[in-house]
Each structure stands twice: as C-alpha cells, then as structure tokens.
gemmi code that builds the backbone of each chain (N, CA, C; Angstrom):
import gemmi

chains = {
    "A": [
        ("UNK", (14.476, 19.304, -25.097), (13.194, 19.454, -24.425), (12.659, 18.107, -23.962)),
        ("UNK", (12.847, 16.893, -24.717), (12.315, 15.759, -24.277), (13.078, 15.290, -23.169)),
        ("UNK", (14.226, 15.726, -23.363), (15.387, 15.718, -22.008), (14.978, 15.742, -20.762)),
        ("UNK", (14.535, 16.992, -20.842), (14.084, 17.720, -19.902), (12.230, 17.186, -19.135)),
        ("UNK", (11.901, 17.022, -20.132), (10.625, 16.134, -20.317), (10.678, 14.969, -19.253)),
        ("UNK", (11.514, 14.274, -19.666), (11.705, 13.128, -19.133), (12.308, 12.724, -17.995)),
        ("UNK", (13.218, 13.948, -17.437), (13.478, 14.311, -16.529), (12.488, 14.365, -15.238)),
        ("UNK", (11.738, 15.107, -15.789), (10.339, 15.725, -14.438), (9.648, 14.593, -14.251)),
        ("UNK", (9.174, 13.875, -15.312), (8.402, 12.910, -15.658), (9.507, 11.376, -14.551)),
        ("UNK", (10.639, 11.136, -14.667), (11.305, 10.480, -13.669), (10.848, 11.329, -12.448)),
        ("UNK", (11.569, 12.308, -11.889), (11.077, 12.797, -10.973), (9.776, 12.808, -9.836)),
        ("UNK", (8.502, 13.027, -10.969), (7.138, 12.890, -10.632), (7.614, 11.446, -9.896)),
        ("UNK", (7.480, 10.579, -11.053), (6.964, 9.146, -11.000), (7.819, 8.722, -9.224)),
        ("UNK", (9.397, 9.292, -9.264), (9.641, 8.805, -7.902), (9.097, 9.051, -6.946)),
        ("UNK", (8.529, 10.175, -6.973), (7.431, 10.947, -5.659), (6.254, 10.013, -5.840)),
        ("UNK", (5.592, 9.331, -7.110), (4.280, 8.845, -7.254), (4.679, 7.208, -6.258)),
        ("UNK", (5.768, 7.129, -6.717), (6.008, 5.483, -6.140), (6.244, 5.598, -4.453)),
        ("UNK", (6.932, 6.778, -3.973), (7.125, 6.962, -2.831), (6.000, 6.904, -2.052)),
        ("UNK", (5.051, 8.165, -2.333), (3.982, 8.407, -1.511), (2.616, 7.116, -2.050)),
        ("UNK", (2.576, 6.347, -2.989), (2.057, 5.700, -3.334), (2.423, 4.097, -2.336)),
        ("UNK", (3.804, 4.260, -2.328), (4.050, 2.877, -1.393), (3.703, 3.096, 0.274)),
        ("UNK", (3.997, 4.557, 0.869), (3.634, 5.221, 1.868), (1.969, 4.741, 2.199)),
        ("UNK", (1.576, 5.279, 1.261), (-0.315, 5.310, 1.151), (-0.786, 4.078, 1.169)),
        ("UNK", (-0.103, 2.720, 0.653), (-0.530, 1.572, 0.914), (-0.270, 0.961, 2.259)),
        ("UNK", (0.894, 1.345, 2.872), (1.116, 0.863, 4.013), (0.158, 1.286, 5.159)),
        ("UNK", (-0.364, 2.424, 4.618), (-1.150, 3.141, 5.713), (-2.680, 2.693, 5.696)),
        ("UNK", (-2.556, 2.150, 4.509), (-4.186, 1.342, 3.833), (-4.555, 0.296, 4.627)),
        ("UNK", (-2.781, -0.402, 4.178), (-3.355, -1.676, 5.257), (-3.004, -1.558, 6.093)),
        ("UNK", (-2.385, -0.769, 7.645), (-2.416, -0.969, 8.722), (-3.730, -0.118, 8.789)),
        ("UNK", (-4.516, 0.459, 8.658), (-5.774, 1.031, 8.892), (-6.894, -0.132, 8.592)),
        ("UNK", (-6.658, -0.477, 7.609), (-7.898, -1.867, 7.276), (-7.534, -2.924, 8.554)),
        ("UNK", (-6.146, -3.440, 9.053), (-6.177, -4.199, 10.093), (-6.417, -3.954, 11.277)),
        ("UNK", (-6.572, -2.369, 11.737), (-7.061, -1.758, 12.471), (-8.255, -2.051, 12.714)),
        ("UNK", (-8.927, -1.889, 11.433), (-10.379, -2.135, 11.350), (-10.916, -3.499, 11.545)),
        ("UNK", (-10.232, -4.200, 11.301), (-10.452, -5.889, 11.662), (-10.297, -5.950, 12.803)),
        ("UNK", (-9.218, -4.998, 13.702), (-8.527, -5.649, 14.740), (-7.827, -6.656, 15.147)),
        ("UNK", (-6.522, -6.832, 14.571), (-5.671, -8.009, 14.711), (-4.760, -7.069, 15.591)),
        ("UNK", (-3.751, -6.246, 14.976), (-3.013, -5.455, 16.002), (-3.221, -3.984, 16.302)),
        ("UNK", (-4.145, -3.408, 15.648), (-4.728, -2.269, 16.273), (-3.586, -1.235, 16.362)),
        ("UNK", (-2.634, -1.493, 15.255), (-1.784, -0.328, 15.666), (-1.650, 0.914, 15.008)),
        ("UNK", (-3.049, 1.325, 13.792), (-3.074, 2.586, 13.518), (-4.117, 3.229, 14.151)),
        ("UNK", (-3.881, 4.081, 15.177), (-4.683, 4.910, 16.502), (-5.931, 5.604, 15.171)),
        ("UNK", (-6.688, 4.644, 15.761), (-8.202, 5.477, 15.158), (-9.103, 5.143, 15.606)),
        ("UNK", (-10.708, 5.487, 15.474), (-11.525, 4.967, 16.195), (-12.192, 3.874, 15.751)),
        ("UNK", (-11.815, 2.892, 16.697), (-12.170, 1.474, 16.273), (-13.353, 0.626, 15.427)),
        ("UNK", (-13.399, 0.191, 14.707), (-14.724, -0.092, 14.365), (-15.712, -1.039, 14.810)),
        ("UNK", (-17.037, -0.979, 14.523), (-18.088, -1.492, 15.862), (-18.736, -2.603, 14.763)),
        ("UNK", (-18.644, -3.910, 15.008), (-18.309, -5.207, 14.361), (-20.240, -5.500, 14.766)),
        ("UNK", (-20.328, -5.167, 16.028), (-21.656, -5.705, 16.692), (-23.135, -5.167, 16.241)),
        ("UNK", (-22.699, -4.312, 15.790), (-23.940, -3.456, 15.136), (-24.704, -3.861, 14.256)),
        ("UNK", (-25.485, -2.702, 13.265), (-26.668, -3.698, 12.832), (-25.570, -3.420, 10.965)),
        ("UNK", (-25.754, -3.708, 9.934), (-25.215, -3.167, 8.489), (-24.113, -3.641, 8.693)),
        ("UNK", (-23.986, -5.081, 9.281), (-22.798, -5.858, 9.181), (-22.311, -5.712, 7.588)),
        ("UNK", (-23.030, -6.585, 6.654), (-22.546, -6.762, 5.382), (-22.028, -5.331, 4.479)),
        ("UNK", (-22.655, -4.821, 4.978), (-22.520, -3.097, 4.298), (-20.832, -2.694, 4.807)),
        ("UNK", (-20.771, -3.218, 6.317), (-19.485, -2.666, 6.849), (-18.234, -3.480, 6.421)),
        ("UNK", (-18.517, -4.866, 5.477), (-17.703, -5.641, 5.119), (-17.625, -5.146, 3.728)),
        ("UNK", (-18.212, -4.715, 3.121), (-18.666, -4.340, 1.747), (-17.215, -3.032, 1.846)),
        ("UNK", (-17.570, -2.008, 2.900), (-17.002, -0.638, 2.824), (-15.447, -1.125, 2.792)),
        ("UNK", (-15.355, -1.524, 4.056), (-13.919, -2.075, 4.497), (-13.123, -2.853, 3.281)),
        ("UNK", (-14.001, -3.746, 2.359), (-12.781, -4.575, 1.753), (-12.803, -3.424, 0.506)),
        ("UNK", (-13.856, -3.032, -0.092), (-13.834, -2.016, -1.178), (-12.574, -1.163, -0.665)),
        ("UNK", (-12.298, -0.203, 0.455), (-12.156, 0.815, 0.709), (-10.008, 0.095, 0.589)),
        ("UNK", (-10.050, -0.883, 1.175), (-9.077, -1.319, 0.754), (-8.145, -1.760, -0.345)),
        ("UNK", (-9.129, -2.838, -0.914), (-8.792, -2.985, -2.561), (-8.598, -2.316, -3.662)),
        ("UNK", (-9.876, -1.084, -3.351), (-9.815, -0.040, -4.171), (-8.343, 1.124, -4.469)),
        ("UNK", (-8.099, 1.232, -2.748), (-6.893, 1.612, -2.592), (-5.963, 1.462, -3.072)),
        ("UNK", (-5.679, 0.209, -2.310), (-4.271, -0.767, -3.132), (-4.288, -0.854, -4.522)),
        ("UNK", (-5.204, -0.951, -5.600), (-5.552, -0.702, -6.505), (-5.175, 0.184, -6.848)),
        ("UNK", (-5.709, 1.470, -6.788), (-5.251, 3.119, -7.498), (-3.853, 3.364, -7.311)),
        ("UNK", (-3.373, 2.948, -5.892), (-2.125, 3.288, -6.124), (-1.049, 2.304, -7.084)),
        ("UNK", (-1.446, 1.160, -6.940), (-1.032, 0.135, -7.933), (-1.074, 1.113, -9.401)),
        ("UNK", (-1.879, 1.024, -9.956), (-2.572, 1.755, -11.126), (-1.403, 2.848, -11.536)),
        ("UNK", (-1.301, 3.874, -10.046), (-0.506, 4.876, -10.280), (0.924, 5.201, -10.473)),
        ("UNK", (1.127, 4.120, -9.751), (2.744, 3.768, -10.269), (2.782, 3.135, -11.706)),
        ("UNK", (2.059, 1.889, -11.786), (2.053, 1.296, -12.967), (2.389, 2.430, -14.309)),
        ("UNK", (1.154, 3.381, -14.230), (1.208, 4.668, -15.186), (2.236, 5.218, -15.390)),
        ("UNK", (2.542, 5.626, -14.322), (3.835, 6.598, -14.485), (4.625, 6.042, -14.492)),
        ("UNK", (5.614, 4.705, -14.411), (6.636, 3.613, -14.957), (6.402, 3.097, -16.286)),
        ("UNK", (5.180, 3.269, -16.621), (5.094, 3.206, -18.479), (5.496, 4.511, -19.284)),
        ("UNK", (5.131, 5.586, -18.429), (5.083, 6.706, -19.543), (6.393, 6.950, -19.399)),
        ("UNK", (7.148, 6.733, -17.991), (8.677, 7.150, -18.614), (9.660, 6.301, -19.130)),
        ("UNK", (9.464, 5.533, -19.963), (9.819, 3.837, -20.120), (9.338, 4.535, -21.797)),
        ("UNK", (8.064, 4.464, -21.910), (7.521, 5.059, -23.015), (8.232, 6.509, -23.770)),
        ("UNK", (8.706, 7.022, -23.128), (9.425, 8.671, -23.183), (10.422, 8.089, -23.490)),
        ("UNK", (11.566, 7.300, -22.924), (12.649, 6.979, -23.659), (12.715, 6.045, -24.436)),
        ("UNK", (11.556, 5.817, -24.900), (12.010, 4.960, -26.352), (11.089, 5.556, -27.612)),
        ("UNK", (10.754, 7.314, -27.120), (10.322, 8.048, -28.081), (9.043, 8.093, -28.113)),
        ("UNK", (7.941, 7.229, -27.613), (6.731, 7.620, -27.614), (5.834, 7.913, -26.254)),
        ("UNK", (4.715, 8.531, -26.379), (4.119, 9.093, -25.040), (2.787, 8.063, -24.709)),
        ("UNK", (2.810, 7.566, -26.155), (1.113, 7.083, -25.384), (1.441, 5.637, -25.963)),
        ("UNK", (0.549, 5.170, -24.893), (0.044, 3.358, -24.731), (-0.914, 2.856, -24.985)),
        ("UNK", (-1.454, 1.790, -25.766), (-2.805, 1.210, -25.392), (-2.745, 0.864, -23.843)),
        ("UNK", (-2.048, 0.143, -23.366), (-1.418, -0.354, -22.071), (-2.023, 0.716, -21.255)),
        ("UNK", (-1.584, 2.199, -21.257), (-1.881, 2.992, -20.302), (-3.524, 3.602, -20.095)),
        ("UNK", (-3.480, 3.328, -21.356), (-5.826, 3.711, -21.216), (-6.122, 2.644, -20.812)),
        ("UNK", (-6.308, 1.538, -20.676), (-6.699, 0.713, -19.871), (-6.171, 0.708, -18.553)),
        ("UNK", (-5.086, 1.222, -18.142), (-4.441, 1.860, -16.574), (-5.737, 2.923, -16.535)),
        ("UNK", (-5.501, 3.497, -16.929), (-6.283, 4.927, -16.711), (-7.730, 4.729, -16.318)),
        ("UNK", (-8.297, 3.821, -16.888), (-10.331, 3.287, -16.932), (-10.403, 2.637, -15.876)),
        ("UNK", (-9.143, 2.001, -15.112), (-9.133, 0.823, -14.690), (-9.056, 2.337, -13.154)),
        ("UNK", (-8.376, 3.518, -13.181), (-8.358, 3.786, -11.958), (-9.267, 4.710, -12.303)),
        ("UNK", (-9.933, 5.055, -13.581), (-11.280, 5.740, -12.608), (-11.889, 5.004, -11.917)),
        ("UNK", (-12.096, 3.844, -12.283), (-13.216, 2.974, -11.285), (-12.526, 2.848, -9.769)),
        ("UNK", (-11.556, 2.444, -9.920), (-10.579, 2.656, -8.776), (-10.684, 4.025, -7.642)),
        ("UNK", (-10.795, 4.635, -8.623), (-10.388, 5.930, -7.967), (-12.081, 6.577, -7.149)),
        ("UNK", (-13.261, 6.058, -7.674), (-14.849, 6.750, -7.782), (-15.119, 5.400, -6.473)),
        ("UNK", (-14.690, 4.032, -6.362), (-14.726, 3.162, -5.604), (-14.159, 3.780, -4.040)),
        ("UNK", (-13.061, 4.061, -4.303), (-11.881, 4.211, -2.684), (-12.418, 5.313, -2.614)),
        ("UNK", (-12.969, 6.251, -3.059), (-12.925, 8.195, -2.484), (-14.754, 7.736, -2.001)),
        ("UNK", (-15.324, 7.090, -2.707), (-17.310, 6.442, -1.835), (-16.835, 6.140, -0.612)),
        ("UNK", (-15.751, 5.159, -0.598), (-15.844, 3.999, 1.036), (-15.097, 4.947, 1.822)),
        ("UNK", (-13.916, 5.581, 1.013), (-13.671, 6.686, 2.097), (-14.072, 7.988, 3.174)),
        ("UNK", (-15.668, 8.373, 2.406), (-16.586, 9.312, 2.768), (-17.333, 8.444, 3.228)),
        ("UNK", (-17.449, 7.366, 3.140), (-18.565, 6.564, 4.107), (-17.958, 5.464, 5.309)),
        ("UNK", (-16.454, 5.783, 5.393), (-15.614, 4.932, 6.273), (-16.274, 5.063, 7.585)),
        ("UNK", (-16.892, 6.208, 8.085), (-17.237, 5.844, 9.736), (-18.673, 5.194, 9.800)),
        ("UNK", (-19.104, 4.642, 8.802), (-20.166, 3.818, 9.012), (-19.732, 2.537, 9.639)),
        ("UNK", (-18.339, 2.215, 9.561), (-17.737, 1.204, 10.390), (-17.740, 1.664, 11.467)),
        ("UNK", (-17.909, 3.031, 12.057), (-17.697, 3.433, 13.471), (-19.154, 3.675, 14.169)),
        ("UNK", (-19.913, 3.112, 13.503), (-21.870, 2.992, 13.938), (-22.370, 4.596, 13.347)),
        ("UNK", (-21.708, 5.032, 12.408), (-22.774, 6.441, 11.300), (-23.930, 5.841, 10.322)),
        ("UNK", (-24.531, 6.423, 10.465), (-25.992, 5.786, 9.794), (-25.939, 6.188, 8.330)),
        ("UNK", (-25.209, 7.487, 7.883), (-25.851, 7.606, 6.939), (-24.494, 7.399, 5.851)),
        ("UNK", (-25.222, 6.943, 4.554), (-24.430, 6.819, 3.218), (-24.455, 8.009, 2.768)),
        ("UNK", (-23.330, 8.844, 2.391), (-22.974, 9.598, 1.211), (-22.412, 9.296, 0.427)),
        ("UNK", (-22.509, 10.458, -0.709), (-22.105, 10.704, -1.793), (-21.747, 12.106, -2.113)),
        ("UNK", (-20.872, 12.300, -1.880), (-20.067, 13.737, -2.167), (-19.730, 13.745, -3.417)),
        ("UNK", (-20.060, 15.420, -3.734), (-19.912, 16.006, -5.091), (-18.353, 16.053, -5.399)),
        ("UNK", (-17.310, 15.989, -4.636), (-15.994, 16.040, -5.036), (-15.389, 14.831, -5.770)),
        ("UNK", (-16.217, 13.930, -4.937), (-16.096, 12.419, -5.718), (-16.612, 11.893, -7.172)),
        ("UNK", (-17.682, 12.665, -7.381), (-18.100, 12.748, -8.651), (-17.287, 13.835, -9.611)),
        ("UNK", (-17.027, 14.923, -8.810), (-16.363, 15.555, -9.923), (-15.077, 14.750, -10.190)),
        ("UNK", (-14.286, 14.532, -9.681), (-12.597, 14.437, -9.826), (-12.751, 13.059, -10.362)),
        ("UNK", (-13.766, 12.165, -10.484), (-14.245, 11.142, -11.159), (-14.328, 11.114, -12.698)),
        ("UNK", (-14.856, 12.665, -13.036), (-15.385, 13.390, -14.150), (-13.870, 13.218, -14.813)),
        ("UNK", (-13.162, 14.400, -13.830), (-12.168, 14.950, -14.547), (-11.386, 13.952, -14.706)),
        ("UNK", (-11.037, 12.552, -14.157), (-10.395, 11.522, -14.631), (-10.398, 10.398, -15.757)),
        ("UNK", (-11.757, 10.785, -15.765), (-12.893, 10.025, -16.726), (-12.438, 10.536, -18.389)),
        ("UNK", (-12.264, 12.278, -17.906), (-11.905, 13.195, -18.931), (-10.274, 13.187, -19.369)),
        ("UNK", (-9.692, 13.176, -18.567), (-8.483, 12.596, -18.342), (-8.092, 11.415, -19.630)),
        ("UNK", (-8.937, 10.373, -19.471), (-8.380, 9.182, -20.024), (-8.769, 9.137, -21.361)),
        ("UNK", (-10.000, 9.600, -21.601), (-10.523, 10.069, -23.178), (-9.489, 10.603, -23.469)),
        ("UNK", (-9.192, 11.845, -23.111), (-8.344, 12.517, -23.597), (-7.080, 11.805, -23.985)),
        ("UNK", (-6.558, 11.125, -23.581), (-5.002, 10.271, -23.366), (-5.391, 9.360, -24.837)),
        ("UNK", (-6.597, 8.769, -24.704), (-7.502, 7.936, -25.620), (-7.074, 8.567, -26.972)),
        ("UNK", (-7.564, 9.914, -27.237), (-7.444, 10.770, -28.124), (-5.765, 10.591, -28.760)),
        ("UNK", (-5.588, 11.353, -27.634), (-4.139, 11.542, -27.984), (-2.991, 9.920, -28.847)),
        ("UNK", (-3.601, 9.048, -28.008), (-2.967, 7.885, -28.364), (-3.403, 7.502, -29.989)),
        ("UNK", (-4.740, 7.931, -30.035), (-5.295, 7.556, -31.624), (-4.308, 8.771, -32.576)),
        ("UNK", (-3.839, 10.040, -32.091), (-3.097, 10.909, -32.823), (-2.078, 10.330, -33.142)),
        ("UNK", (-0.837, 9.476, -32.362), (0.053, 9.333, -32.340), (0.470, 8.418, -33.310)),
        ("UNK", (-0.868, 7.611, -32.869), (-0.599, 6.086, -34.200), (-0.588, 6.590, -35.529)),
        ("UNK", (-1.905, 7.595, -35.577), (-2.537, 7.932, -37.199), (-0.557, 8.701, -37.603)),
        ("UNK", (-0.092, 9.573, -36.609), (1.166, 10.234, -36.992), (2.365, 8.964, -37.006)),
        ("UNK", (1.848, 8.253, -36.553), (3.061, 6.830, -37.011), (2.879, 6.388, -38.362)),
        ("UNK", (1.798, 6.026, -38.556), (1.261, 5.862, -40.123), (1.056, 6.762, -41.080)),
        ("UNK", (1.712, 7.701, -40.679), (2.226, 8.573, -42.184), (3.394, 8.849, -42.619)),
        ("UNK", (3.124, 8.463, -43.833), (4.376, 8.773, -44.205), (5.055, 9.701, -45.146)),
    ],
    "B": [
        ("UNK", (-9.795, 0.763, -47.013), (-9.692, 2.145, -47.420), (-10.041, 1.697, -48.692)),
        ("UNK", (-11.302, 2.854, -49.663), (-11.321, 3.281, -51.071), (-10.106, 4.021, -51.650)),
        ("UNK", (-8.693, 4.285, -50.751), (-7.550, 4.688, -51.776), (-6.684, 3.578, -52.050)),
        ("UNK", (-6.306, 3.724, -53.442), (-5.544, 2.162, -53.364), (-4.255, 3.202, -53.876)),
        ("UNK", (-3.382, 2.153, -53.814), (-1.640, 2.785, -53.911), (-1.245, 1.845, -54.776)),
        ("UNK", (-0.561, 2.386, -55.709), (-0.447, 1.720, -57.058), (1.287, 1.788, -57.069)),
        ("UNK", (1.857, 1.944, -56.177), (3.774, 2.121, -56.103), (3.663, 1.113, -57.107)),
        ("UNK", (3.188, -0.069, -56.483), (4.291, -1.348, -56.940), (3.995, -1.684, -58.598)),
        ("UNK", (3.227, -1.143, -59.179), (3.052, -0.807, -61.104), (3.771, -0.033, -61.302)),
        ("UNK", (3.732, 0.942, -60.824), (4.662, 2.058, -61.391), (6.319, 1.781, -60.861)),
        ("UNK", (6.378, 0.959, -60.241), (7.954, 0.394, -60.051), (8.262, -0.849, -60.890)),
        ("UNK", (7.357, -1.567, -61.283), (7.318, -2.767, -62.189), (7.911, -1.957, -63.282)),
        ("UNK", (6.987, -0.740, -63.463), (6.612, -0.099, -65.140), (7.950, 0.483, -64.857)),
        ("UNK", (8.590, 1.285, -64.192), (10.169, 1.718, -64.428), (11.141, 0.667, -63.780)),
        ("UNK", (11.078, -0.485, -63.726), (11.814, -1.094, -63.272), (12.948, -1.119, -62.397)),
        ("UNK", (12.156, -0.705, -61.198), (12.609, -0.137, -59.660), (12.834, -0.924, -58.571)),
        ("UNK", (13.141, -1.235, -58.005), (13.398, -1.736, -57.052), (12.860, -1.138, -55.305)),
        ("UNK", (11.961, -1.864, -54.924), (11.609, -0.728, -53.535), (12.843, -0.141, -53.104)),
        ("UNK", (13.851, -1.080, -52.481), (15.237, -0.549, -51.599), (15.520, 0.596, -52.595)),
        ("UNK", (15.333, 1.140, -53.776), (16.329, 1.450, -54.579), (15.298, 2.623, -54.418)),
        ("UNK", (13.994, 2.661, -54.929), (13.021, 3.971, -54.370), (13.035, 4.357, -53.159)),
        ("UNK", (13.231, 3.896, -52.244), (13.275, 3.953, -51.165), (13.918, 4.855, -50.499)),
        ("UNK", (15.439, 4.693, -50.998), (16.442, 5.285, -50.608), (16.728, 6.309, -51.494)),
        ("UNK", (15.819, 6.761, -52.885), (15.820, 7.880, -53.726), (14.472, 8.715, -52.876)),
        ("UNK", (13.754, 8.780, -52.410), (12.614, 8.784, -51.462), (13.353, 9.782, -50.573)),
        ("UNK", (14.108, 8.816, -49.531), (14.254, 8.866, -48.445), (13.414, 8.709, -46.741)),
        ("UNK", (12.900, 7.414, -47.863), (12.032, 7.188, -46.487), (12.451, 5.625, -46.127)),
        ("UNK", (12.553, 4.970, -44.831), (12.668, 3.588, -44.689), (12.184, 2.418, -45.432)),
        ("UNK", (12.450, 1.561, -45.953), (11.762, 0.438, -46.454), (10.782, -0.282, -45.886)),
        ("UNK", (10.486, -0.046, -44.235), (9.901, -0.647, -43.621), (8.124, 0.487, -43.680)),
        ("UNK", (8.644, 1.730, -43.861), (7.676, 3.038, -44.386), (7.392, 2.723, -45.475)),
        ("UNK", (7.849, 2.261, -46.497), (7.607, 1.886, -47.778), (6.631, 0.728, -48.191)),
        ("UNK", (7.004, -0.409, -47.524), (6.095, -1.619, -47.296), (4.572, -1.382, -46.802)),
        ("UNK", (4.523, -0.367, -45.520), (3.641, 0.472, -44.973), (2.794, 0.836, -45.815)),
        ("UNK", (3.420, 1.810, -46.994), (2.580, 2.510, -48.195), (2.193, 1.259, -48.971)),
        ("UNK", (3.051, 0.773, -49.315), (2.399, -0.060, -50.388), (1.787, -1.047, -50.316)),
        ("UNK", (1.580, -1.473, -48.659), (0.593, -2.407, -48.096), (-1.290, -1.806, -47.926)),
        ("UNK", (-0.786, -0.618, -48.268), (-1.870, 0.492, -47.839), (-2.681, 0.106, -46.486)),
        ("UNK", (-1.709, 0.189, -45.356), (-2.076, 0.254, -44.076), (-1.607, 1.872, -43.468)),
        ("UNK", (-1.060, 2.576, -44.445), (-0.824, 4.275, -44.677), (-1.724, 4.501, -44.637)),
        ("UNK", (-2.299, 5.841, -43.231), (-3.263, 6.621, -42.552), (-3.431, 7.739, -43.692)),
        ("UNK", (-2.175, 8.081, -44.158), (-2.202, 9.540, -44.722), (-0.436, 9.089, -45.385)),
        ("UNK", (-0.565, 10.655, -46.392), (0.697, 10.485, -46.746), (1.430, 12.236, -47.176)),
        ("UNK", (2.426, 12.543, -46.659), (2.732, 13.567, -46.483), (3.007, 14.126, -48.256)),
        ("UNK", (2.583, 15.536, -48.524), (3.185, 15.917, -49.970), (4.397, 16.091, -50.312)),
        ("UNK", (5.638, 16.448, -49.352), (7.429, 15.901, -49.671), (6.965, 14.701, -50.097)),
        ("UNK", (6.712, 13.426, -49.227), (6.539, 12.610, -49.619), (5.988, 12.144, -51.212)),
        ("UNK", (4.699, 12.454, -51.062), (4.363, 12.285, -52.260), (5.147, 13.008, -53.817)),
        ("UNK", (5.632, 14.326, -53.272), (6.418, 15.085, -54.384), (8.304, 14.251, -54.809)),
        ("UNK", (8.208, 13.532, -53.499), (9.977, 12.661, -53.898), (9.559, 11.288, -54.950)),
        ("UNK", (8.195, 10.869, -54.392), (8.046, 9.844, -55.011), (7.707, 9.658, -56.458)),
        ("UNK", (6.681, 10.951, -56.570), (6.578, 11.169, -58.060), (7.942, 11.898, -58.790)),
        ("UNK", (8.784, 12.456, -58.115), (10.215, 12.812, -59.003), (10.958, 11.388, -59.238)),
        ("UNK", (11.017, 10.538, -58.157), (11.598, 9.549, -58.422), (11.627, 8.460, -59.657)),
        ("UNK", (9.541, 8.486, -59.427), (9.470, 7.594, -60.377), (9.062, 8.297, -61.818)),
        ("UNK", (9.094, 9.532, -61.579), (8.795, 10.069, -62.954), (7.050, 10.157, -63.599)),
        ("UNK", (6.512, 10.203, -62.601), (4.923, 10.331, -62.701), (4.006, 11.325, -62.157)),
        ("UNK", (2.534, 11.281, -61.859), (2.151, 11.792, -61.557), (1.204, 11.515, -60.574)),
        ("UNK", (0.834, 12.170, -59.737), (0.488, 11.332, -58.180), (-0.777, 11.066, -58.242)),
        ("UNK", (-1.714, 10.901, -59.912), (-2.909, 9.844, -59.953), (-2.457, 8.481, -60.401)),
        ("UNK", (-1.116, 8.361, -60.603), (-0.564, 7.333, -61.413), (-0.317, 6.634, -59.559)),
        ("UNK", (-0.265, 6.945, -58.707), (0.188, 6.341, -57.631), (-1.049, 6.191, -56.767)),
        ("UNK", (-1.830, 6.818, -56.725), (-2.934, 6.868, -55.964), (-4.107, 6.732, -56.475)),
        ("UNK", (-5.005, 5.368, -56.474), (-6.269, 5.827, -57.354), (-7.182, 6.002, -55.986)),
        ("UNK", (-8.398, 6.402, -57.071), (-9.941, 5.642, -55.439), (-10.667, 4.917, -56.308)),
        ("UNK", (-11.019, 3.748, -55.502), (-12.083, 2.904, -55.899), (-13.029, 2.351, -54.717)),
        ("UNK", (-14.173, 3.075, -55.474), (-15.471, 3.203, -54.598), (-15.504, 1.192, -53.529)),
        ("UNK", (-15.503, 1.374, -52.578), (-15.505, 0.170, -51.972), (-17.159, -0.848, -52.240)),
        ("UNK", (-17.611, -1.729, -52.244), (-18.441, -2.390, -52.210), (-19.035, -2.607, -50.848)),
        ("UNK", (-20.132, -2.350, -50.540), (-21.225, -2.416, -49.692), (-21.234, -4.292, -49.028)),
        ("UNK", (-20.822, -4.290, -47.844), (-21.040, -5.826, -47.634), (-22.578, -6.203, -46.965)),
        ("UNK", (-23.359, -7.231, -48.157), (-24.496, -7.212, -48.111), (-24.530, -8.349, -46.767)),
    ],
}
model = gemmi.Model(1)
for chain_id, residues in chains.items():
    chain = gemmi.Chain(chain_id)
    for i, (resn, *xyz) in enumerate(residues, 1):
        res = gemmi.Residue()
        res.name, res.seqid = resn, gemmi.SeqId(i, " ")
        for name, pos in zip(("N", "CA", "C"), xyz):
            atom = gemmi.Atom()
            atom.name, atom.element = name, gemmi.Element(name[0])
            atom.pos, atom.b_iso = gemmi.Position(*pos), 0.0
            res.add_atom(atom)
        chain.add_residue(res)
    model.add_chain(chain)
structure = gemmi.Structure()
structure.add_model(model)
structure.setup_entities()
C-alpha cells in the first residue's frame, strides 16, 4: 500500500512540477507584459499614466512574487513528501512551515489576481469570498498536517 | 515529565546489561536509551509486559511518579 502510495504521490508531484513550472513562465511573461519590455503575452496592456501609480506597483510585484512563490512552495512540498514517503515517514517540520508560508502566498497572489485590472485603469479593490475561503481551507490544511506531524513524533516516541 | 523510569536500578539490581535487556525485550538499544533517558512519550503494554518478564518485576518497580516542583 505504501507502494502504491508513493507511487501517486510521484505521479501528483510530476504534474505539480510540470504545471507549476508552466504557471511561472506564464507569471513572468505576463508581469513583463505588464512592464512592457517585450509585450509578448497578448493582454490588455497596462496604463502606467494614471492616477494609483504606487498601488499598481504594489499589485504587479505582489501578484508576481506571490506567484513565483506558491508555486515554488508547491513543488518544494510535494518533493519533500515523496522523499519523506521513501524513507518511511509522511510528515515534516520542514513541510508546515512550506505550508504557512503558502497560505500567505497563496491569500497574497489570488487578492492581486482579482484586482489585476486595476493595472488596466479599474477603480475598484476587491476582495472575493473564494479567496478567503480556499485561504481558510489551506489555513485548515496546514493545522491539520501540524496535527498530524505532532502524531507521528508522539508515535516515534513510543515504545 | 512527573514519570520517572527506573530501568537502569532494576538492571543494576539484576545485573543486566541494556544490550542484553534489550535484545530479551526486543526492542532496539537506541529505543531503550529513549526509555531510559525518559524522553519516552508513552510506552506500549507488550512493551512494558517483556520488560517486566525480563527483569523479573513489577511495572511500579520501573515506573514511579514524582510530583514535579513548581518553578517559583
């Protein structure tokens, strides 16, 4: 079963690194888009002249970093846990601090992403409820892992 | 922890050897050190039932509690 375990768990993680290296490339040719150096991901350009300059520098580098970040984060994770799986254990201190590190990550890039066309002259700031939830559930996520990791030790230390 | 682990008297008192309980046990020496360092979370009753056959006791003879002191 751990076989098998570890199996899917490779699997996942190659799809996580794939579409994760995919998703960065697309991060930053969209952020240089947005600067305008070569303009070569077709979108609507962003308006530099307007008034919420600092706000639009604020969105743009967040919306980037944050990015590059989570997906960083997400590979990182899933190259520990199956690294972790074959040498018999599931949980990390290493990986709850991955995990805290992309909720913030994750509640950062999904804001600048719902507020990305304020680079395109939109006035208004949101805050979408999807972003807060899936924030929640990641939040919940890592406690949980938290948990689990305090099980594993207390079951290492018995004897 | 208020539990203290008393192995290493009662191996003095039968003149035991950890490696030698250890491996009448059947638990690692490095598990053993564990217990008797009392950095042991918990301790399983096989466990506790090999150790008291081993050493020929009874598992208050291995385990006391002593109320910890309050740091003023």
């Amino acid at each position: 079963m751990k076989n098998k375990l570890s199996k899917r768990m490779g699997l996942i993680s190659a799809f996580v690194i794939f579409f994760g290296v995919l998703n960065m490339i697309a991060l930053l040719l969209r952020t240089e888009s947005a600067i305008g150096i070569w303009g070569i991901w077709e979108t609507e350009p962003a308006l530099w002249d307007g008034e919420h300059h600092a706000l639009k520098i604020v969105i743009l580098c967040a919306y980037a970093l944050a990015g590059l970040a989570l997906n960083v984060l997400a590979m990182m994770f899933m190259l520990r846990s199956v690294k972790l799986m074959k040498s018999g254990f599931f949980f990390s201190k290493a990986n709850v601090v991955v995990l805290r590190w992309s909720v913030l990550a994750y509640f950062v890039y999904d804001l600048c992403a719902d507020n990305y066309n304020i680079l395109c002259g939109m006035r208004r700031f949101v805050v979408q409820s999807d972003t807060i939830f899936l924030t929640c559930i990641l939040l919940g996520f890592a406690m949980i892992y938290n948990a689990g990791l305090r099980l594993s030790e207390d079951n290492k230390l018995t004897i | 922890m208020s539990i203290i682990v008393n192995v290493d008297v009662m191996l003095a008192k039968r003149k035991m050897s950890s490696g030698e309980l250890a491996e009448k046990v059947g638990i690692t020496a490095a598990n053993l050190s564990i217990l008797k360092t009392g950095k042991a979370r918990a301790i399983r009753f096989s466990t506790l039932d090999a150790i008291c056959k081993a050493l020929d006791c009874q598992p208050g003879d291995i385990l006391e509690y002593r109320e910890e002191e309050a740091n003023s």
